[in-house]
N, CA, C and O atoms as a Tinker XYZ file with bonds, in Angstrom:
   248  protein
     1  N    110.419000  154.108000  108.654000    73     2
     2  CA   109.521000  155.241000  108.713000    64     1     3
     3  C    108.248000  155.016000  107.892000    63     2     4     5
     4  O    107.186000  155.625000  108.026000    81     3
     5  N    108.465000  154.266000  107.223000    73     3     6
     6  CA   107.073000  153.875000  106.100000    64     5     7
     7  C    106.025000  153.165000  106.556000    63     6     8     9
     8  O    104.870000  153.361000  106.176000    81     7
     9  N    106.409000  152.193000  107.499000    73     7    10
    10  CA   105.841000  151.150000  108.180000    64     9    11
    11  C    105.176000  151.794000  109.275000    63    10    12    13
    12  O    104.162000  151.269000  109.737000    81    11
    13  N    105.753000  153.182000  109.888000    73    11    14
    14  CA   105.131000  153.723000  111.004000    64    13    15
    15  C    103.804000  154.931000  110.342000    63    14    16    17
    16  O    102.792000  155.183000  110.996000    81    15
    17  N    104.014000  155.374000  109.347000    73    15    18
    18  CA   102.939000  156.159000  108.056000    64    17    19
    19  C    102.074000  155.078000  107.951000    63    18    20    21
    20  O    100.885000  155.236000  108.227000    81    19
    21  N    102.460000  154.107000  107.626000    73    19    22
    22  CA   101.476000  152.759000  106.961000    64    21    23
    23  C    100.312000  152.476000  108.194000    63    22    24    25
    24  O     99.092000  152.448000  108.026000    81    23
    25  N    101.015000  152.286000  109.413000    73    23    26
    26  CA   100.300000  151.330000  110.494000    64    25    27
    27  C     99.092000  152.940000  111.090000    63    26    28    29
    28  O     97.909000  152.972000  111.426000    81    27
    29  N    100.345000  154.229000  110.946000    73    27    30
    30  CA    98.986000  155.402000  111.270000    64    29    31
    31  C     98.222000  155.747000  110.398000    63    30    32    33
    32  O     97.305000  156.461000  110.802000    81    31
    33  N     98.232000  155.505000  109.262000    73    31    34
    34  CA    97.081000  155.802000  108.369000    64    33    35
    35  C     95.875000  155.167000  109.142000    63    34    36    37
    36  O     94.936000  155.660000  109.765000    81    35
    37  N     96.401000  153.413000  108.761000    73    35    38
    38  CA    95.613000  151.964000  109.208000    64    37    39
    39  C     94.634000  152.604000  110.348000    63    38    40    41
    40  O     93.444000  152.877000  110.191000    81    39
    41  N     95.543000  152.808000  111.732000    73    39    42
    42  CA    94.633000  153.231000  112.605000    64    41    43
    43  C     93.851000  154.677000  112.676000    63    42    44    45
    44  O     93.070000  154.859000  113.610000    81    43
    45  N     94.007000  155.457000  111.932000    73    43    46
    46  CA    93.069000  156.516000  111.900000    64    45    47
    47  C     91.776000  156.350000  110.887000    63    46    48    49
    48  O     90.667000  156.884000  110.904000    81    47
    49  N     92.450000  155.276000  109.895000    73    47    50
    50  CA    90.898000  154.905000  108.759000    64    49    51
    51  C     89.773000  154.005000  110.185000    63    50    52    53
    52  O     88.599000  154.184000  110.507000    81    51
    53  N     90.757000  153.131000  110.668000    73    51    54
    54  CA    90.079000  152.306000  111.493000    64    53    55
    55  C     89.356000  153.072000  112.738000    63    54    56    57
    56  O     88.653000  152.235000  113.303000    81    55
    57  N     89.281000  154.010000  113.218000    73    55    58
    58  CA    88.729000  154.542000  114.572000    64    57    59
    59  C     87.612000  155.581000  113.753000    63    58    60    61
    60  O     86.503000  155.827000  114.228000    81    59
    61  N     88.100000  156.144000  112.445000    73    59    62
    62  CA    87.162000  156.999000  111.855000    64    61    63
    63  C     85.437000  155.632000  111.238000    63    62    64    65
    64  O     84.292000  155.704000  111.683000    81    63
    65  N     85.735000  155.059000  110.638000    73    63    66
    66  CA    85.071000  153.795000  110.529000    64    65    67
    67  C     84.485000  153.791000  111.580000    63    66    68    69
    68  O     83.411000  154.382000  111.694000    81    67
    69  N     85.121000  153.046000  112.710000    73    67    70
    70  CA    84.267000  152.601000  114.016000    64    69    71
    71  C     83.655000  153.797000  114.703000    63    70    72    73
    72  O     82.565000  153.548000  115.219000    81    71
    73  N     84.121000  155.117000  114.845000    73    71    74
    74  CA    83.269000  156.106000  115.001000    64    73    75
    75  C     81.640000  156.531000  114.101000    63    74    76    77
    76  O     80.593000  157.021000  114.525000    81    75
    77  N     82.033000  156.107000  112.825000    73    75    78
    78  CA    80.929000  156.411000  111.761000    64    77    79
    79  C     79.883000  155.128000  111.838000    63    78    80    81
    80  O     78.676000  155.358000  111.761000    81    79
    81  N     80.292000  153.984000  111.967000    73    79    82
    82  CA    79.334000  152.819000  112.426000    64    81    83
    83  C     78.321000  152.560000  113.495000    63    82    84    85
    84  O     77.189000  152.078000  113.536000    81    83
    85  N     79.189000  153.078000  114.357000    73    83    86
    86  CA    78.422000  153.484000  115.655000    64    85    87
    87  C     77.771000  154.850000  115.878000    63    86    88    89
    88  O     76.689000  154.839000  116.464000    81    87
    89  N     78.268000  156.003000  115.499000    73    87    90
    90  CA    77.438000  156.993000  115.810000    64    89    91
    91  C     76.894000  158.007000  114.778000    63    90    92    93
    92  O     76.250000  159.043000  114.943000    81    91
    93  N     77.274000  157.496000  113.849000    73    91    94
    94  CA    76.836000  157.935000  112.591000    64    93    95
    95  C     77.397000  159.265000  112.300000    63    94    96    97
    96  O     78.175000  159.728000  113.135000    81    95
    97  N     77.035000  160.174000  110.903000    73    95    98
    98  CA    77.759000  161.428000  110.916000    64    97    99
    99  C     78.413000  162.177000  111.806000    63    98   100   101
   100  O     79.619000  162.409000  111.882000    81    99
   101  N     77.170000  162.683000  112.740000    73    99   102
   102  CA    77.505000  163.522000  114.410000    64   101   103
   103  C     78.725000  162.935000  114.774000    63   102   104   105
   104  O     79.570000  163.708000  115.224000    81   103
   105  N     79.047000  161.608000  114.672000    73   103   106
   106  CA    80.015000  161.338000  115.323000    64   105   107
   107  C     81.377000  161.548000  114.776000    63   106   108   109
   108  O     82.389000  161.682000  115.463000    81   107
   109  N     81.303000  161.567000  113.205000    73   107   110
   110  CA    82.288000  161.933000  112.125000    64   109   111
   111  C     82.552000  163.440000  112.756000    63   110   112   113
   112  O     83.566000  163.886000  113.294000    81   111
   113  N     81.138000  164.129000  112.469000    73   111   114
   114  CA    81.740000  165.878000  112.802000    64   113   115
   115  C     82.443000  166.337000  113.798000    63   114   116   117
   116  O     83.314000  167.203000  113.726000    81   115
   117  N     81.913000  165.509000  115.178000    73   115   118
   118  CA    83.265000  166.060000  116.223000    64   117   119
   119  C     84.199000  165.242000  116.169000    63   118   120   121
   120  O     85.177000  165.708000  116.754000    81   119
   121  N     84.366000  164.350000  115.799000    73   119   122
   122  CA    85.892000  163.333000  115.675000    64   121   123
   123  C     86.729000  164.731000  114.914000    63   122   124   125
   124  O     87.532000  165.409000  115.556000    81   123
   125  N     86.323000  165.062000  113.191000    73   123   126
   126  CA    86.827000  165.890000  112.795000    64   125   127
   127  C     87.091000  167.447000  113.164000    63   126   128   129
   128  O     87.965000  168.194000  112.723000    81   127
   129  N     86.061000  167.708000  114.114000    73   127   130
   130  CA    86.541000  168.834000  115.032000    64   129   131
   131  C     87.533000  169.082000  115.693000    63   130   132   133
   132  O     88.395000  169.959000  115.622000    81   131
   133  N     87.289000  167.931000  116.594000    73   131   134
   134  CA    88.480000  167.518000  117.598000    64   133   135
   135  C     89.958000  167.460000  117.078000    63   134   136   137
   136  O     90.997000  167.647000  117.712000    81   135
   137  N     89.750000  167.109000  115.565000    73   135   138
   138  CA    91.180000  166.490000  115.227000    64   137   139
   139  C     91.766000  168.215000  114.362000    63   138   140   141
   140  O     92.943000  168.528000  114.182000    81   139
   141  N     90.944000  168.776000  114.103000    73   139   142
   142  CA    91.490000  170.192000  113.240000    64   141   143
   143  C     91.491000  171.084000  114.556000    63   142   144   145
   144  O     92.350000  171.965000  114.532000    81   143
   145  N     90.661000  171.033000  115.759000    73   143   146
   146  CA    91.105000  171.762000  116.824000    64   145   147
   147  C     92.867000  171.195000  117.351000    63   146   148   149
   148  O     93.784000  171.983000  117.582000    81   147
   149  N     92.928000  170.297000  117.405000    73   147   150
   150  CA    94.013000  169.952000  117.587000    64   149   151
   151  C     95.147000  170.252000  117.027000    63   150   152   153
   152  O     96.144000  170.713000  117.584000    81   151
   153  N     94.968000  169.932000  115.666000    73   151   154
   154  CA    96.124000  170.461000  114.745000    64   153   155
   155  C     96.657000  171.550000  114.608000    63   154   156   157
   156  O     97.816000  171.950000  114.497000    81   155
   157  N     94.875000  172.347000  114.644000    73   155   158
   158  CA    95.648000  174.259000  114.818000    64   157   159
   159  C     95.138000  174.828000  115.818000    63   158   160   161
   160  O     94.425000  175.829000  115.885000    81   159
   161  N     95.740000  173.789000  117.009000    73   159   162
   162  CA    96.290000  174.228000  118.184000    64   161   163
   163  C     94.921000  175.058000  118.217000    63   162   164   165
   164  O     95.432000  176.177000  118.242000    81   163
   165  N     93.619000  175.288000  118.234000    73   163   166
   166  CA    93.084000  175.797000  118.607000    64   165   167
   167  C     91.701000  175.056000  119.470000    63   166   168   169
   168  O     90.927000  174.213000  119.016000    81   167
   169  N     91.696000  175.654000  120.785000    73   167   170
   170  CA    91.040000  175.276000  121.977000    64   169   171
   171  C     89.627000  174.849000  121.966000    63   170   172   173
   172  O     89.140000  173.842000  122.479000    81   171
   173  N     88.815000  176.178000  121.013000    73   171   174
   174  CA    87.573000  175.933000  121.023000    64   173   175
   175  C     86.912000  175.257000  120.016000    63   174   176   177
   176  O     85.720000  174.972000  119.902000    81   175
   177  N     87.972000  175.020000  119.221000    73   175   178
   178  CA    87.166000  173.906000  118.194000    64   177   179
   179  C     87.292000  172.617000  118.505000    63   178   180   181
   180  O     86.628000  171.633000  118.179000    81   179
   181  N     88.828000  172.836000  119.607000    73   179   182
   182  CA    88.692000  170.955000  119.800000    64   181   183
   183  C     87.624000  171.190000  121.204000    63   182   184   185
   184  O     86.488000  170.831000  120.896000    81   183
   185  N     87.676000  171.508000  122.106000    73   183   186
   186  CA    86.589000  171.367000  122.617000    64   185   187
   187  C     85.363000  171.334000  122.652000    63   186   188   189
   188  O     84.754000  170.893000  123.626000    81   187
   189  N     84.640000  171.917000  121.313000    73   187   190
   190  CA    83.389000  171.731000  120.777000    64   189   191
   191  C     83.126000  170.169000  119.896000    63   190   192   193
   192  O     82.055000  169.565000  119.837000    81   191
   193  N     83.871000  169.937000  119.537000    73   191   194
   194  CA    84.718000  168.857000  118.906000    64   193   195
   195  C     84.428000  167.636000  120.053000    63   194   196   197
   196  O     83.677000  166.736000  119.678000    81   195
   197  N     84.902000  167.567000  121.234000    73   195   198
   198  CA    85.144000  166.767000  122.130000    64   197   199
   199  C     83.801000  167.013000  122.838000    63   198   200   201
   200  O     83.152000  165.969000  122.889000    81   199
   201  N     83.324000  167.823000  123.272000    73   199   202
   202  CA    81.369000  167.994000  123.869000    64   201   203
   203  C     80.668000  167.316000  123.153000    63   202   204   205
   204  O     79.664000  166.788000  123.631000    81   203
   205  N     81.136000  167.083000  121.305000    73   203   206
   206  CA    80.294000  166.468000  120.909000    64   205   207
   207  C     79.951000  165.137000  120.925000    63   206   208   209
   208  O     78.878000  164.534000  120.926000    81   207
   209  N     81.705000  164.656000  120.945000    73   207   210
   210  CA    82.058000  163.186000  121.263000    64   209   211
   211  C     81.548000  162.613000  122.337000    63   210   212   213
   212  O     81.124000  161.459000  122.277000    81   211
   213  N     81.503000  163.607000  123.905000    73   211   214
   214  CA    81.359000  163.037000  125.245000    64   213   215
   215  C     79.160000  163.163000  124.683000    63   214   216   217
   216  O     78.361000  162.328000  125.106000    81   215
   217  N     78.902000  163.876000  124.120000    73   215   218
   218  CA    77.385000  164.329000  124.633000    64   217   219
   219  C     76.858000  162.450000  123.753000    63   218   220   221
   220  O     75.958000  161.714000  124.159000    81   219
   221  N     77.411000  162.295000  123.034000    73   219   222
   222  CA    77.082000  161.115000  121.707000    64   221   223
   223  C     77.020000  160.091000  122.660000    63   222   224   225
   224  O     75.993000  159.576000  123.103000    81   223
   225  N     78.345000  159.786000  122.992000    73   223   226
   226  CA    78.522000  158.189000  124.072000    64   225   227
   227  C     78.219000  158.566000  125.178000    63   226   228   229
   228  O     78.268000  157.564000  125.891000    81   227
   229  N     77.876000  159.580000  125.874000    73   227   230
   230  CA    76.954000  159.411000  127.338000    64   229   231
   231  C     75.164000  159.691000  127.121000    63   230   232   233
   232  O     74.304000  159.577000  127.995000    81   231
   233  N     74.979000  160.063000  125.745000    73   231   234
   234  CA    73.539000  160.462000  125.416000    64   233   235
   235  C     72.676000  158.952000  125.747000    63   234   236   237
   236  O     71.695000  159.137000  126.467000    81   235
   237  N     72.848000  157.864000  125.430000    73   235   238
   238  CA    72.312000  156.467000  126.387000    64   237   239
   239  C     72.338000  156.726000  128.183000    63   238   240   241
   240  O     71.985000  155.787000  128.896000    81   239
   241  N     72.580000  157.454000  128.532000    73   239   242
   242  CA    72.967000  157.556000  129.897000    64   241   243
   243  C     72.405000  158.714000  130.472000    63   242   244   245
   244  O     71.944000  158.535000  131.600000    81   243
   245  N     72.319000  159.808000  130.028000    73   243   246
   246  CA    71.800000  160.259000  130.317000    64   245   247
   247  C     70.256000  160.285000  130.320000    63   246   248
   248  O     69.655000  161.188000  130.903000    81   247
């Protein structure tokens, strides 16, 4: 069970990092949206959360 705590820490430091490298704060704030909408189960924060994520990596594209 320690090893499975250990390896999810690992990968949540690691995707928060590669989120903050690449998209800088904005990209920190809805990662962390997304992830406290989630937790407390509540809809509109992870979905504001997640608009922010999709508007960031399609904003080149559009």
């Amino acid at each position: 069970m320690p090893v499975l705590a250990l390896l999810s820490a690992v990968f949540v430091v690691g995707v928060e990092q590669t989120v903050q490298w690449k998209y800088g704060v904005t990209g920190i704030i809805g990662l962390t949206l997304l992830t406290i909408g989630i937790k407390a189960k509540n809809p509109t924060v992870s979905s504001v959360g997640a608009v922010l994520l999709a508007l960031l990596v399609a904003g080149p594209a559009l």
